[in-house]
N, CA, C and O atoms as a MOPAC input file, in Angstrom:
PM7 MOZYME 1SCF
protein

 N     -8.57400 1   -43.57600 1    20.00600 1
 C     -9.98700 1   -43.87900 1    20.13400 1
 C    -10.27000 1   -44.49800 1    21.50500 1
 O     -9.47300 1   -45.20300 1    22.12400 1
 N    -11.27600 1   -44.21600 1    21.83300 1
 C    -11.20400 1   -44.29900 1    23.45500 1
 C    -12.58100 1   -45.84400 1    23.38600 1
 O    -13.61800 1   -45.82000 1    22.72300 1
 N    -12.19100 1   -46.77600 1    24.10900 1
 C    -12.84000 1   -48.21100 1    23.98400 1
 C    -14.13000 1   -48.07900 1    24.83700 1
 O    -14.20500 1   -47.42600 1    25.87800 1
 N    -15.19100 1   -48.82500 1    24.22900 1
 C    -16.33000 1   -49.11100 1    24.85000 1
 C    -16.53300 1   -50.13200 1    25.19600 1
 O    -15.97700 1   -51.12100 1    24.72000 1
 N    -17.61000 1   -50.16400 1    26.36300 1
 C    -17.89900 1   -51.86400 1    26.60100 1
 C    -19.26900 1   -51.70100 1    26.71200 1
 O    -19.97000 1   -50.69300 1    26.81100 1
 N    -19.60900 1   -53.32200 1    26.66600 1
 C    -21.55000 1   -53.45400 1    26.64100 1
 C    -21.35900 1   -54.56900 1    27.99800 1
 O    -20.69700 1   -55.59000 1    28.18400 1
 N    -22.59100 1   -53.53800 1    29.02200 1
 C    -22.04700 1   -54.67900 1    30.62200 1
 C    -24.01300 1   -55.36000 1    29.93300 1
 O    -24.97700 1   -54.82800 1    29.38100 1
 N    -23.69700 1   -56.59100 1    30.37400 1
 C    -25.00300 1   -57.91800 1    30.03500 1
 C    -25.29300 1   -58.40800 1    31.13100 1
 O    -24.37500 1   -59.07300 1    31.61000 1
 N    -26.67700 1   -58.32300 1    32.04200 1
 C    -26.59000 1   -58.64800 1    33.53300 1
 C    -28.01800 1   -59.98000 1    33.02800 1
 O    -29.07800 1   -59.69500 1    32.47100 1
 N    -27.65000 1   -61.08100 1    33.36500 1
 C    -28.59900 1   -62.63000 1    33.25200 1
 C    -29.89100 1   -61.65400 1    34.34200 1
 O    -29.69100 1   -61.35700 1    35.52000 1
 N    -31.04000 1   -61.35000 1    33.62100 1
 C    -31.89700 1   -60.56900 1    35.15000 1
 C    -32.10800 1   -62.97600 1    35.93900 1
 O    -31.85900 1   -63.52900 1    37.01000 1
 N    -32.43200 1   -63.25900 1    35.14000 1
 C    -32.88700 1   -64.57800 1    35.78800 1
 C    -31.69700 1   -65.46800 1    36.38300 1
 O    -31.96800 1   -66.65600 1    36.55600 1
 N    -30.68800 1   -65.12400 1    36.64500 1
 C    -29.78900 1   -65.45000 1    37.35000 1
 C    -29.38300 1   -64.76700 1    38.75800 1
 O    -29.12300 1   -65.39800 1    39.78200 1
 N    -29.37700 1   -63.31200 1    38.61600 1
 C    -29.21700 1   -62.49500 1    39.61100 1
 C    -30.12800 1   -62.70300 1    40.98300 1
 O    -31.30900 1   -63.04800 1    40.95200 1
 N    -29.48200 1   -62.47200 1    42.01700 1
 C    -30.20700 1   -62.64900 1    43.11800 1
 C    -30.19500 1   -61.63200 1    44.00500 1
 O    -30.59400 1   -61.65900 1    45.16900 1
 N    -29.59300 1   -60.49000 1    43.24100 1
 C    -30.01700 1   -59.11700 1    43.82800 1
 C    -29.14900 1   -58.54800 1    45.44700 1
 O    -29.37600 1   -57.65700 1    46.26600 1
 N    -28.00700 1   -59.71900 1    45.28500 1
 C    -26.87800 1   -59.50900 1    46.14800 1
 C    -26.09200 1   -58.02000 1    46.49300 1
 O    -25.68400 1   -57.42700 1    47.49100 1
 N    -26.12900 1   -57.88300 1    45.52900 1
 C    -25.36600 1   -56.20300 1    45.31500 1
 C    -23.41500 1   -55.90800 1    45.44700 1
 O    -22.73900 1   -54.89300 1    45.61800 1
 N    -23.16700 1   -56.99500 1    45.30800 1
 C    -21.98200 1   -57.21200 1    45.29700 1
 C    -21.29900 1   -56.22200 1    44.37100 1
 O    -20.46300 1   -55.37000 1    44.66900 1
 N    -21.91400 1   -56.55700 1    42.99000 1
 C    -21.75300 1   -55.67200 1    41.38900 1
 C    -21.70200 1   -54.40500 1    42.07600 1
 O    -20.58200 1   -53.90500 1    41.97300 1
 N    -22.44200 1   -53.77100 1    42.68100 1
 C    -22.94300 1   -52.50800 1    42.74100 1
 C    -22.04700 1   -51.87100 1    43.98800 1
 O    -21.72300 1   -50.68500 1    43.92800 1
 N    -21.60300 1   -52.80700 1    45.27600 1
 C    -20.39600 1   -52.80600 1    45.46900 1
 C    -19.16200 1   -51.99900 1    44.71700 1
 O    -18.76700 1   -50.83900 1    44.83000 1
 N    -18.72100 1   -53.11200 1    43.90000 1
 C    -17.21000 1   -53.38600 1    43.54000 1
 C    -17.00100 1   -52.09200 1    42.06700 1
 O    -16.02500 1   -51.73600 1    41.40600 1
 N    -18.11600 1   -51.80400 1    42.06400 1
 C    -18.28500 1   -50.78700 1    40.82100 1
 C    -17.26300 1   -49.09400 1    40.98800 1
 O    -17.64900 1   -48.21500 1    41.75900 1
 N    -16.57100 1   -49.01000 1    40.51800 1
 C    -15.32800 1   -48.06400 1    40.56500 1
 C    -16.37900 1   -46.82100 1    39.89700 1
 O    -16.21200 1   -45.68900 1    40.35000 1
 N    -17.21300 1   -46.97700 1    39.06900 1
 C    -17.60700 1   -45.87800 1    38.42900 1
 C    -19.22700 1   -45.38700 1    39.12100 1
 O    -19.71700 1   -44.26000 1    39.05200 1
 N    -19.75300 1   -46.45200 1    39.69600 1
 C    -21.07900 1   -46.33600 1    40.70200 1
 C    -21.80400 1   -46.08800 1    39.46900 1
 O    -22.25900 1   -44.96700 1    39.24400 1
 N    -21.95000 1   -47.08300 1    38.62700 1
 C    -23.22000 1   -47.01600 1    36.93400 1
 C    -24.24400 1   -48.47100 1    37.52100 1
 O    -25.30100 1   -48.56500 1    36.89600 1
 N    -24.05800 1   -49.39300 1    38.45000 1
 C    -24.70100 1   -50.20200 1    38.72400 1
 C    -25.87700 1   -49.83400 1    39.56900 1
 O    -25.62100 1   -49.12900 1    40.54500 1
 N    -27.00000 1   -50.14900 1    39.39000 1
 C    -28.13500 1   -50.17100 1    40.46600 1
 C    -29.16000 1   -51.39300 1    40.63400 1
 O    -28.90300 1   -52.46900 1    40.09400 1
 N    -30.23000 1   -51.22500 1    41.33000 1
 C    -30.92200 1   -52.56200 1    41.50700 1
 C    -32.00400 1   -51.90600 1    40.75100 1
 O    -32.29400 1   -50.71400 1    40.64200 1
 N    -32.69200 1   -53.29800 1    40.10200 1
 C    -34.11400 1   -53.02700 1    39.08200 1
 C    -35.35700 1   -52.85700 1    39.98800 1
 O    -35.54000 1   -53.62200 1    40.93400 1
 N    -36.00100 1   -52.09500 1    39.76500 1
 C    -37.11800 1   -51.92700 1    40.70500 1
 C    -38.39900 1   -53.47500 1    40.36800 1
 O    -39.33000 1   -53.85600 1    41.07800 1
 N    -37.88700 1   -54.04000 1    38.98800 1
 C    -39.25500 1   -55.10800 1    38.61800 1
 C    -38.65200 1   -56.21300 1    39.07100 1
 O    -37.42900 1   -56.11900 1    38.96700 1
 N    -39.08500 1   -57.40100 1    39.61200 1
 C    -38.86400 1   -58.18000 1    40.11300 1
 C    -37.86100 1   -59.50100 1    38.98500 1
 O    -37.68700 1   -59.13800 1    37.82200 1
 N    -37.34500 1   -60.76000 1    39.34600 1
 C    -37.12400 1   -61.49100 1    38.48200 1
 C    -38.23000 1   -62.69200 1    38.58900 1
 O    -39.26800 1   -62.52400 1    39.23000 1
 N    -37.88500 1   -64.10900 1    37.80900 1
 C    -38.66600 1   -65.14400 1    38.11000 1
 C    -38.64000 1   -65.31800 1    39.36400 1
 O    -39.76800 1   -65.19300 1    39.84000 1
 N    -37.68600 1   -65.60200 1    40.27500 1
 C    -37.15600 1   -65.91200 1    41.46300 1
 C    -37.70900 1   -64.67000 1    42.56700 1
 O    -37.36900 1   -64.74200 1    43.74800 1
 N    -38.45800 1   -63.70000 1    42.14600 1
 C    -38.57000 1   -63.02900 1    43.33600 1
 C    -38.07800 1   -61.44500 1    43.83000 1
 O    -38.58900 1   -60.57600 1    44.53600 1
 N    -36.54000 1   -61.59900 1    42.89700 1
 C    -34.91300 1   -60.91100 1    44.14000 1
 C    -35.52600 1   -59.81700 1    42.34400 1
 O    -36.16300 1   -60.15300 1    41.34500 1
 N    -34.84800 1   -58.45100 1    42.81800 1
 C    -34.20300 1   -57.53600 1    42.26600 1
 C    -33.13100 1   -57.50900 1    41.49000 1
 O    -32.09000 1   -57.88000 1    42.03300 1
 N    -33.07100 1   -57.16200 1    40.32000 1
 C    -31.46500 1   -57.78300 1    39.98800 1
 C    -31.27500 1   -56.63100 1    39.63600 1
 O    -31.89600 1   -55.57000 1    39.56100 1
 N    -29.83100 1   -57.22200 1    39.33200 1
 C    -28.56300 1   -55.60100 1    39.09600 1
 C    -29.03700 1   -55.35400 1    37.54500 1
 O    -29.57200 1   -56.13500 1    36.75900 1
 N    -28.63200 1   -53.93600 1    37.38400 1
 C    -28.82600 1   -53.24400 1    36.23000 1
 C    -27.70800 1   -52.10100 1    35.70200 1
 O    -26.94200 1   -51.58500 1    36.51700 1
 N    -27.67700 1   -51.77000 1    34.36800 1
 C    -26.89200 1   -50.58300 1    34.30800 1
 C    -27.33500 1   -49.37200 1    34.03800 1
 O    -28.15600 1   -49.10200 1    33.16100 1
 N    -26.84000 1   -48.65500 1    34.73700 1
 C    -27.32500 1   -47.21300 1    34.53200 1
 C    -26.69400 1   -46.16500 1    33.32600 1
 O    -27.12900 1   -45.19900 1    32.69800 1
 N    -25.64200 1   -46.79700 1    33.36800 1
 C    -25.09900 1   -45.22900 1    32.55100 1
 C    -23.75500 1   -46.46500 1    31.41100 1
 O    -22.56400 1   -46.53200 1    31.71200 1
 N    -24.16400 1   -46.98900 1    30.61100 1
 C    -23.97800 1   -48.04900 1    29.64700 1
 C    -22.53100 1   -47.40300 1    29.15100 1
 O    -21.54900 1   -48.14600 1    29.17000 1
 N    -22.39400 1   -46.09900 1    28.72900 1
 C    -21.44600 1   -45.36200 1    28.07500 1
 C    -19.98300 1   -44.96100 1    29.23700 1
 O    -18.80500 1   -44.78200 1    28.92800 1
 N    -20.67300 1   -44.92000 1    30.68200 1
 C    -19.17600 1   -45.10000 1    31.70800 1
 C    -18.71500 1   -45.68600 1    31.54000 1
 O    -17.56300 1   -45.36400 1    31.24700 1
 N    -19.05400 1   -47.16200 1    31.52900 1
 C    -18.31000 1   -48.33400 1    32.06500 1
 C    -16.95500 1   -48.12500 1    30.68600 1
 O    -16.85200 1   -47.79600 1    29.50500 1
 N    -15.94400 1   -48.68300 1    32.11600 1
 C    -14.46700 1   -48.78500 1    31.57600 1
 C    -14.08400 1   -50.01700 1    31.45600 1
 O    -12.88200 1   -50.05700 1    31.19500 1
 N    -14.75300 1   -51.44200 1    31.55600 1
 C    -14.59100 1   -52.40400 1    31.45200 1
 C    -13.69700 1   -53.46900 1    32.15000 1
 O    -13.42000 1   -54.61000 1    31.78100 1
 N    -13.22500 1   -52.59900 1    33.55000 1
 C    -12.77600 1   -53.12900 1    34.68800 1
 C    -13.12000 1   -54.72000 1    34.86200 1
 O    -12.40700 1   -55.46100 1    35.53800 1
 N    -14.02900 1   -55.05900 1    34.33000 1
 C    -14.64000 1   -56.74300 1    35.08800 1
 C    -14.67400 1   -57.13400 1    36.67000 1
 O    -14.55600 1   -58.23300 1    37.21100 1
 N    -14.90200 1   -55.69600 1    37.27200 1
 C    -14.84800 1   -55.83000 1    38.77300 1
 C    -16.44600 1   -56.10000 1    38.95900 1
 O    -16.48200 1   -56.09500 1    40.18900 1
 N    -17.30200 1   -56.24800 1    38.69700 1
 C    -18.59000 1   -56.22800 1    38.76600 1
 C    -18.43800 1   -58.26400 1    38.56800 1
 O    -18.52700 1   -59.11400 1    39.45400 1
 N    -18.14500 1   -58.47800 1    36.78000 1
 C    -18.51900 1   -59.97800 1    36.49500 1
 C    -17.72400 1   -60.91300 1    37.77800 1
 O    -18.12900 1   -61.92100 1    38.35600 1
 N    -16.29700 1   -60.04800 1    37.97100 1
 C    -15.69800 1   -61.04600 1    39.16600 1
 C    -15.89600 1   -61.46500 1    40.32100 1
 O    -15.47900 1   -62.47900 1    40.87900 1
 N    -16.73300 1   -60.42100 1    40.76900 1
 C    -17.06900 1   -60.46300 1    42.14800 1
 C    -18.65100 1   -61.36300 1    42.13000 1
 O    -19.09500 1   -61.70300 1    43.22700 1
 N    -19.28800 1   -61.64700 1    41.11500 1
 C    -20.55300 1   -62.15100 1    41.20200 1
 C    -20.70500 1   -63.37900 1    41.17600 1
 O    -20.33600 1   -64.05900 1    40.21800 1
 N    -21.62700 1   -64.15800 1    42.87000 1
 C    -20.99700 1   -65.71100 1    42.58100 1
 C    -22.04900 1   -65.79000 1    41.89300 1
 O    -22.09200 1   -67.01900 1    41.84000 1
 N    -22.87700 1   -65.48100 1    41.35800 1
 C    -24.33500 1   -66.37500 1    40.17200 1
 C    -23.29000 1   -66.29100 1    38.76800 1
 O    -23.47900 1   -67.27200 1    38.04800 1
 N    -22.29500 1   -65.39100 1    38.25800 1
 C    -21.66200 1   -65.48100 1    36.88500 1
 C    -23.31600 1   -65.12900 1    35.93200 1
 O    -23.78600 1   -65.81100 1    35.02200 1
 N    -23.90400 1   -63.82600 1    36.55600 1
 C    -25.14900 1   -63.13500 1    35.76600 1
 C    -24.41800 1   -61.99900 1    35.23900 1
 O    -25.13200 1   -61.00300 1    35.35900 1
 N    -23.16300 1   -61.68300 1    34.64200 1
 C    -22.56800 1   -60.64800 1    34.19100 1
 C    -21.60100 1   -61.16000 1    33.49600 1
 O    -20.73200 1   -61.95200 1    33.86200 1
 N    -21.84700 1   -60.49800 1    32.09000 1
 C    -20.77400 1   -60.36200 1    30.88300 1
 C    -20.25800 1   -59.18900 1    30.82900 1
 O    -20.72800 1   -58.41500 1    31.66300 1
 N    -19.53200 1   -58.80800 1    30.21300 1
 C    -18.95500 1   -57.72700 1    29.72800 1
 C    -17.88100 1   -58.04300 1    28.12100 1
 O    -16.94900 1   -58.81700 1    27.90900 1
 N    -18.54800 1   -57.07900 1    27.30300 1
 C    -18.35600 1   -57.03300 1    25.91100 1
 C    -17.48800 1   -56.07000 1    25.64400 1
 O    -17.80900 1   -55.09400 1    26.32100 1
 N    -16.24100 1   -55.77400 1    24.78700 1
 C    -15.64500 1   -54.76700 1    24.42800 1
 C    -16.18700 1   -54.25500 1    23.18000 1
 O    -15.73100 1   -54.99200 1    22.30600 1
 N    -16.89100 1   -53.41200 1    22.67500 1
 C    -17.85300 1   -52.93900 1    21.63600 1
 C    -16.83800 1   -52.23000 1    20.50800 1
 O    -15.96400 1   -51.39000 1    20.72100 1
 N    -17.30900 1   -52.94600 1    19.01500 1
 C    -16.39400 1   -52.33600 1    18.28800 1
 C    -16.46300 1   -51.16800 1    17.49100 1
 O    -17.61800 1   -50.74300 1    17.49600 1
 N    -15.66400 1   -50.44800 1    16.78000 1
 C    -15.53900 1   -49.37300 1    16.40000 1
 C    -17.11100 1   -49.01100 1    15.52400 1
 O    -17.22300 1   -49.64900 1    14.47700 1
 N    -18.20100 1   -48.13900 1    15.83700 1
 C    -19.11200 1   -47.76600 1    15.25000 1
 C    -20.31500 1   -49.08600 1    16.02300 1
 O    -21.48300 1   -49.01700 1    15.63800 1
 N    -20.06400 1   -49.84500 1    16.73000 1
 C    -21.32100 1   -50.88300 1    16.95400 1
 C    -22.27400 1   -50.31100 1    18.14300 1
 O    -21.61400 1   -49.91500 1    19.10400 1
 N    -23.38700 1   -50.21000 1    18.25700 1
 C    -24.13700 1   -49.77400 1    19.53900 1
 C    -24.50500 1   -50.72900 1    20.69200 1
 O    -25.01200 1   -51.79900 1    20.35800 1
 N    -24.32200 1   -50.49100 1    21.97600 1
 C    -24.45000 1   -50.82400 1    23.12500 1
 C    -25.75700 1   -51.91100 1    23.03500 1
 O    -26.17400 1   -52.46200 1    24.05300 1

């Protein structure tokens, strides 16, 4: 069975750095076109069902606006 993950981006933490979108091996990260409280763009996911759950995105982010969930057998994103 092949593993899923659920990526969780804080939009009110993000400061629209692009680091995530960077370090992203699979290129599923992009920036939100709607603004946050703060102003900045924040990161988003595009394609929920790529992600391989690398944690190269949560590691590289100094705000810590990214989780990543390993999703269990039958649960939705």
């Amino acid at each position: 069975m092949t593993k899923r993950f659920k990526v969780v981006f804080d939009r009110e933490r993000c400061k629209g750095c692009e680091l995530c979108r960077s370090f992203c091996p699979k290129q599923i990260i992009a920036m939100d076109t709607q603004v946050n409280a703060k102003g900045y763009c924040p990161a988003m996911i595009t394609d929920q069902d790529a992600c391989i759950g690398c944690q190269s995105c949560a590691t590289v982010c100094p705000d810590c606006a990214i989780e990543i969930y390993q999703l269990e057998e039958g649960e939705q994103a």
